[in-house]
Each structure stands twice: as structure tokens, then as C-alpha cells.
C-alpha positions in Angstrom: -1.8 -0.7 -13.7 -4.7 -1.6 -15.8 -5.9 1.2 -17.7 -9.2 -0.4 -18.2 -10.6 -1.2 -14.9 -14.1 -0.3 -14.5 -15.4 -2.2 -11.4 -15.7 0.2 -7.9 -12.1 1.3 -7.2 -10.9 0.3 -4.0 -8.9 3.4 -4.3 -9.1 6.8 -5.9 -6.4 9.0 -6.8 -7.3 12.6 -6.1 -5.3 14.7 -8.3 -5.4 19.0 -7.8 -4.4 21.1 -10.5 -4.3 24.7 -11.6 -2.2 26.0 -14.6 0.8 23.3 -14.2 1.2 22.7 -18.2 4.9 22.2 -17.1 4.4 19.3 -14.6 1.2 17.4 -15.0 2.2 15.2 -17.8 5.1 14.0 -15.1 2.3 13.7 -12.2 -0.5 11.7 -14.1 2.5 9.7 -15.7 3.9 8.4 -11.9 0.5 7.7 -11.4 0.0 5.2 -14.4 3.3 3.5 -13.7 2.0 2.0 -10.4 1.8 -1.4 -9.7 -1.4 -2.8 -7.7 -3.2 -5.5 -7.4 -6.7 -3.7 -6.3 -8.6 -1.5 -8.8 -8.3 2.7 -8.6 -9.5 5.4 -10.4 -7.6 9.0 -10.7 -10.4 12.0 -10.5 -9.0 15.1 -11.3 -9.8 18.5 -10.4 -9.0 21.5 -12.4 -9.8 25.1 -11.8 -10.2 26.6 -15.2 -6.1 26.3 -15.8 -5.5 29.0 -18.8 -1.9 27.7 -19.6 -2.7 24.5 -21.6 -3.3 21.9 -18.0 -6.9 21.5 -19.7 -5.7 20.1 -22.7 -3.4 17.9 -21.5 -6.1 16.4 -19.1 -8.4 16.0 -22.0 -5.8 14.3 -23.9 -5.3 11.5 -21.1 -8.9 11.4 -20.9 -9.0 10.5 -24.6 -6.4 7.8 -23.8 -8.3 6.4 -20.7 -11.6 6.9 -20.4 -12.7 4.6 -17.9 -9.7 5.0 -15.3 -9.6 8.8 -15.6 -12.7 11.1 -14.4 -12.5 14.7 -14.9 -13.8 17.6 -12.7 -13.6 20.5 -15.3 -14.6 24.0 -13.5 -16.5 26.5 -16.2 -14.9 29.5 -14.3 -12.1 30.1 -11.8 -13.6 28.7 -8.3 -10.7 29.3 -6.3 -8.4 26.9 -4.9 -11.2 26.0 -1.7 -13.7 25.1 -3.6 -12.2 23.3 -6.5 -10.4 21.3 -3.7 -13.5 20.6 -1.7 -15.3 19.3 -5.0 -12.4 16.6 -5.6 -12.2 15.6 -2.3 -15.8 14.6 -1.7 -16.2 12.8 -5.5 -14.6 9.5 -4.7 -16.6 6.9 -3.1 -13.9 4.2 -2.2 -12.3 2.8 0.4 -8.8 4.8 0.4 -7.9 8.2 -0.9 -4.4 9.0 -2.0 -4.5 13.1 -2.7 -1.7 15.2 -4.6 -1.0 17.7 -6.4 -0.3 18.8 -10.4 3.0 19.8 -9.7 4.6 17.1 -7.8 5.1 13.6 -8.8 5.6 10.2 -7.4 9.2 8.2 -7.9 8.0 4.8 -6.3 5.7 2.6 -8.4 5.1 0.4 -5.4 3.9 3.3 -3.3 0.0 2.9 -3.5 0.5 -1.0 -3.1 3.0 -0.6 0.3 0.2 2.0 1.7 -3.2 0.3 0.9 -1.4 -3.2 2.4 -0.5 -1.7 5.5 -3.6 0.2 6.2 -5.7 -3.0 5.1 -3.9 -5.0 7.8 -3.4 -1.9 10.7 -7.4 -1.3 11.0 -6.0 1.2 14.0 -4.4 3.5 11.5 -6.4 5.7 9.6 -3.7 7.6 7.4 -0.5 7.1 6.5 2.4 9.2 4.6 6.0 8.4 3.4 9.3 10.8 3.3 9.5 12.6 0.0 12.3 14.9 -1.9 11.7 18.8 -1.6 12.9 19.6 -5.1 13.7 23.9 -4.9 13.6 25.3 -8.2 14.5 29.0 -9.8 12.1 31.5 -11.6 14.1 29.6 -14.8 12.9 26.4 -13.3 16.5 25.6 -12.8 16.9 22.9 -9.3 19.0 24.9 -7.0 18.5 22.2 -4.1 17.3 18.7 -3.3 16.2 17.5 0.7 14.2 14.9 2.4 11.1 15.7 4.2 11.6 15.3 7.5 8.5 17.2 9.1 8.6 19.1 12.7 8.9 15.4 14.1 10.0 12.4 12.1 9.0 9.2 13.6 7.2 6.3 12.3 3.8 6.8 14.1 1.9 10.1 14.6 -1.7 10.6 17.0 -3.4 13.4 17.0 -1.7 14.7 19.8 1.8 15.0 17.4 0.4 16.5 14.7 -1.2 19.4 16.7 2.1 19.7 18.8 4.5 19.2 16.2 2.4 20.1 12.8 2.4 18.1 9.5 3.6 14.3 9.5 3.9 14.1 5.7 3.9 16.1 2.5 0.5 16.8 0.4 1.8 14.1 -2.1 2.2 11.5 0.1 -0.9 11.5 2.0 -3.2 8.2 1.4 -5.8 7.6 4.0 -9.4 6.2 4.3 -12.5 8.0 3.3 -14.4 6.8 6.2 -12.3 9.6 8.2 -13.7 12.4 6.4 -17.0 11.0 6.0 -19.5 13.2 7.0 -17.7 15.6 5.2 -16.1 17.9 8.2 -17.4 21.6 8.0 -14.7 22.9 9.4 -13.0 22.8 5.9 -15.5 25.4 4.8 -13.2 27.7 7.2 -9.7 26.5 7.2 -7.3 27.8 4.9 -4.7 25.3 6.3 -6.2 21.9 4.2 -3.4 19.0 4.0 -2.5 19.6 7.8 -6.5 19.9 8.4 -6.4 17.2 6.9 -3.9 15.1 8.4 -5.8 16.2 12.0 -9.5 14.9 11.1 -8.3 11.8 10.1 -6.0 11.2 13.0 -8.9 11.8 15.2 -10.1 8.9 14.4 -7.1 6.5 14.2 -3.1 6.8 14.0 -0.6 8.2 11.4 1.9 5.9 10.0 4.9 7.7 8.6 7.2 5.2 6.1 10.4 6.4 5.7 11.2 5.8 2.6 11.2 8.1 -0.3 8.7 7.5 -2.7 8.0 10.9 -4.1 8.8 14.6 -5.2 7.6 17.8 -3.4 8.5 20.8 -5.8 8.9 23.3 -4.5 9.2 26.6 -7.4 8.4 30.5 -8.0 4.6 29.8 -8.9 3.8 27.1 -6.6 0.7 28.1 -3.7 3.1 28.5 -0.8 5.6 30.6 -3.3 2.9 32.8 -4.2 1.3 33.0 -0.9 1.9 36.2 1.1 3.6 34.8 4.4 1.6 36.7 6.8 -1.6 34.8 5.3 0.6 31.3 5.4 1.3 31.5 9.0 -2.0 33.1 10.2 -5.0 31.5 8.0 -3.0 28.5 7.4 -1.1 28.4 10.8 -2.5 30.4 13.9 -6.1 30.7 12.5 -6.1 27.0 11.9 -4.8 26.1 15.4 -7.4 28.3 16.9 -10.3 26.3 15.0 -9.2 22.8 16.7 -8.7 24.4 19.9 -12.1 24.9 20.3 -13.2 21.7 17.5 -11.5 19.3 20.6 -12.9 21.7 23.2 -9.7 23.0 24.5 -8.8 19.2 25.3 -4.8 19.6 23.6 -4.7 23.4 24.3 -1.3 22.3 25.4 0.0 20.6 22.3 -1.7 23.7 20.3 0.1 26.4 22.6 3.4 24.6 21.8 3.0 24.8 18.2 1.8 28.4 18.3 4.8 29.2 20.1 7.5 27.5 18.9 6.5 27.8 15.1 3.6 30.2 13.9 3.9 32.9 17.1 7.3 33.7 15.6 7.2 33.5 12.0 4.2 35.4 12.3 5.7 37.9 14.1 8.6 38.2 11.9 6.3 38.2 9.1 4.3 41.5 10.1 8.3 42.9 11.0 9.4 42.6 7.8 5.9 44.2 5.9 6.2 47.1 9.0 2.9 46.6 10.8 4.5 47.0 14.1 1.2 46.8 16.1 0.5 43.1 14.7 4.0 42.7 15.4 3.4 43.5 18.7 0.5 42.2 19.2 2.1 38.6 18.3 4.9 38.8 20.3 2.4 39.6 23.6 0.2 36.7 22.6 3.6 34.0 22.8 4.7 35.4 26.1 1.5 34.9 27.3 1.5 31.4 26.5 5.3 30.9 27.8 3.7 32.2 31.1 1.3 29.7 30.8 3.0 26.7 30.5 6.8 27.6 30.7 8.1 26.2 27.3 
């Protein structure tokens, strides 16, 4: 990579961070080792990190001024809003989003993506198998997996990802910006953004999935989904977002929707509100997934 490119990137790198002085030296670093033969820019977000992140991102800055562009928030914005600023700076052709604590392992991974999606004009996204690092509260690795999604196969539509949910971790996501431009306004609402994601761009061409790994999900005690009451992951970022593009697509993959409901957020939602003793939601849940077996026998 040349650290001194300054012509329009045909690729920018949109980096995420919040308090991650442990792990962003490791994510901007497997960003610099990539080889390419296009020009990119990394723009990184940060929302007001207290921990020492800033500093580090100020120190790279120092070190490449030109490649790296920094979105520096004066307060804590929240994770919505920080996220929404990042992902509507770039102005390129392809977006490749991550974040601050996960890393990539592949140094040919932005060069195998960009070729295939500047050859397979049908595809609009595409995202690679990754290792799902699990870590202690000592940061200790306890256990190492591949990513294998709700379906692994090499190409996802629209239709999979609603039935089946997420064809690809956060870090491996690269796609072009022409599928979130305008700017969708349901991301104003969803909680649920690298699935939302994954949906609005697949709505306007297909998902390739390489198998491959070529990058590290962590997965530790302060990560978002760690920290993140489950009742809130399965319902603002699971049934909540599945009702939003049931009625975005005008009810056209109620079908594929009901499926996921029911065979994935219905019942850890349920389980969920069990386990915190609000037996009414409990119930509530479990009403709402028979209903939809009586609708379409699953």
C-alpha cells in the first residue's frame, strides 16, 4: 500500500471505533499491510474513546496524513450516529467497513474483493469467512471458529439474507457505495446496522460469499454484542429489524421474514424475557411464533 496516495480513492476503508486502545493499533496495521493496485483511503470514526483510541489515531494520522482522514466526535454521539457519519463520508466507488476491534489476516483481501466485484457488475456486496476469536474478561482466547453464517454458500439474494440472516461478519463486508446512495432512511431506525446493511445492498444486486478466511471477528467481555442486553439484541436488532423490511418490501418476502422470526429471533427472544422473568413478553413471544407456524407450517 502506498501511504501517500492522494488522487480520488477507488476505495475507502471505513473504520468504527470506540475505546479499543487494546486492538486498534492491530486493526489500522492489517489495513496498511494490504496489497492493491487501486488507490484507498481509511476514514475513521471515533466516538469520543476516553481509554487512549484517540491518541493512537492521532499518532497514525501524524504518520499518514494524506491516506488517513479522521472523524473525531467533541462528545459521545452514541454508536448510531457516529456510525452514520462514517458511513456517508466516503465518496468512492467501493466501501469496505470494520470495526476497531477486529483485524484482517489476508493482505490480498481488498484486491480479491474489488477484482471480483469490478468484473461481477451483478453483484453489489461481497464478504469472506472469518475466525470468531472468544476471549475472557483477562482477554485470555478461550476459543477459535470459522464464520459460517445461518447459511454458508457462495452466493446470497435478498431473499437469503432475510430468510436465513447475515451472509458475512461486520469485518468482511466490502460493497459498492452506489447501493446505499441515497442514503437509506431506514438506518435512522434500525438498530440492527451490518445485517441492514447487507439487505439494502442486496436489493440492488447479489451477495458473494468467499470462503476463505481472510480476517478476525473478536469476540470479548466489552465488545457491543457482549455488552448488549440480549432482549435488546434480539428485538431492536432482530424482530424490530425484520418488521421494518417487512413492510420496506411491502410484505413481498413475508415468507422468508416469518422464517427467520421463527426459527431464530421468536425463540431467543422468548428465552430472553424467560430468563429476565417478564413472563407476559414471554408469552406474548411464544403466541406470536405459533401464529406464524399456523401460517405457513414450518
Amino acid at each position: 500500500m502506498n501511504e501517500n496516495q492522494v488522487v480520488k480513492p477507488l476505495l475507502s476503508v471505513c473504520l468504527i471505533t470506540y475505546n479499543h486502545v487494546k486492538y486498534i493499533r492491530e486493526a489500522i496495521d492489517s489495513i496498511l499491510m494490504q496489497k492493491v493496485n487501486f488507490s484507498l483511503q481509511l476514514i475513521i470514526a471515533d466516538d469520543f474513546s476516553t481509554d487512549g483510541t484517540r491518541d493512537i489515531l492521532l499518532e497514525y494520522k501524524a504518520k499518514y496524513p494524506d491516506f488517513i482522514k479522521l472523524i473525531l466526535q467533541s462528545e459521545n454521539v452514541g454508536a448510531r450516529k457516529n456510525w452514520t457519519e462514517l458511513m456517508t463520508s466516503p465518496d468512492s466507488k467501493y466501501i469496505s467497513y470494520f470495526e476497531g476491534d477486529d483485524y484482517w489476516t489476508d493482505p490480498n483481501k481488498l484486491q480479491k474483493q474489488v477484482d471480483f466485484l469490478e468484473v461481477n457488475t451483478d453483484y453489489s456486496i461481497c464478504t469472506h469467512n472469518v475466525s470468531v476469536m472468544f476471549y475472557d474478561s483477562n482477554d485470555k482466547l478461550i476459543r477459535k471458529v470459522e464464520w459460517l453464517g445461518q447459511e454458508h454458500r457462495e452466493t446470497y439474494t435478498v431473499n437469503d439474507l432475510l430468510m436465513y440472516g447475515s451472509g458475512g461478519a461486520t469485518c468482511s463486508l466490502l460493497f459498492r457505495r452506489s447501493a446505499i446512495d441515497p442514503f437509506p432512511e431506514g438506518f435512522k431506525i434500525l438498530g440492527g446496522g451490518d445485517w441492514a446493511l447487507q439487505i439494502f445492498c442486496a436489493e440492488k444486486g447479489k451477495m458473494k460469499y468467499f470462503k476463505e478466511i481472510m480476517g478476525v471477528y473478536r469476540k470479548h467481555s466489552l465488545g457491543l454484542v457482549s455488552t448488549t442486553k440480549s432482549t435488546i439484541i434480539y428485538k431492536e436488532f432482530g424482530t424490530d429489524v425484520c418488521g421494518y423490511f417487512d413492510k420496506y418490501f411491502n410484505y413481498k418476502y413475508n415468507k422468508e421474514i416469518s422464517y427467520q422470526m421463527y426459527h431464530y429471533f421468536y425463540p431467543n427472544l422468548a428465552d430472553a424475557y424467560f430468563e429476565n422473568k417478564n413472563f407476559t413478553l414471554y408469552l406474548i413471544t411464544c403466541l406470536k411464533r405459533f401464529f406464524v407456524k399456523i401460517k405457513y407450517m414450518f
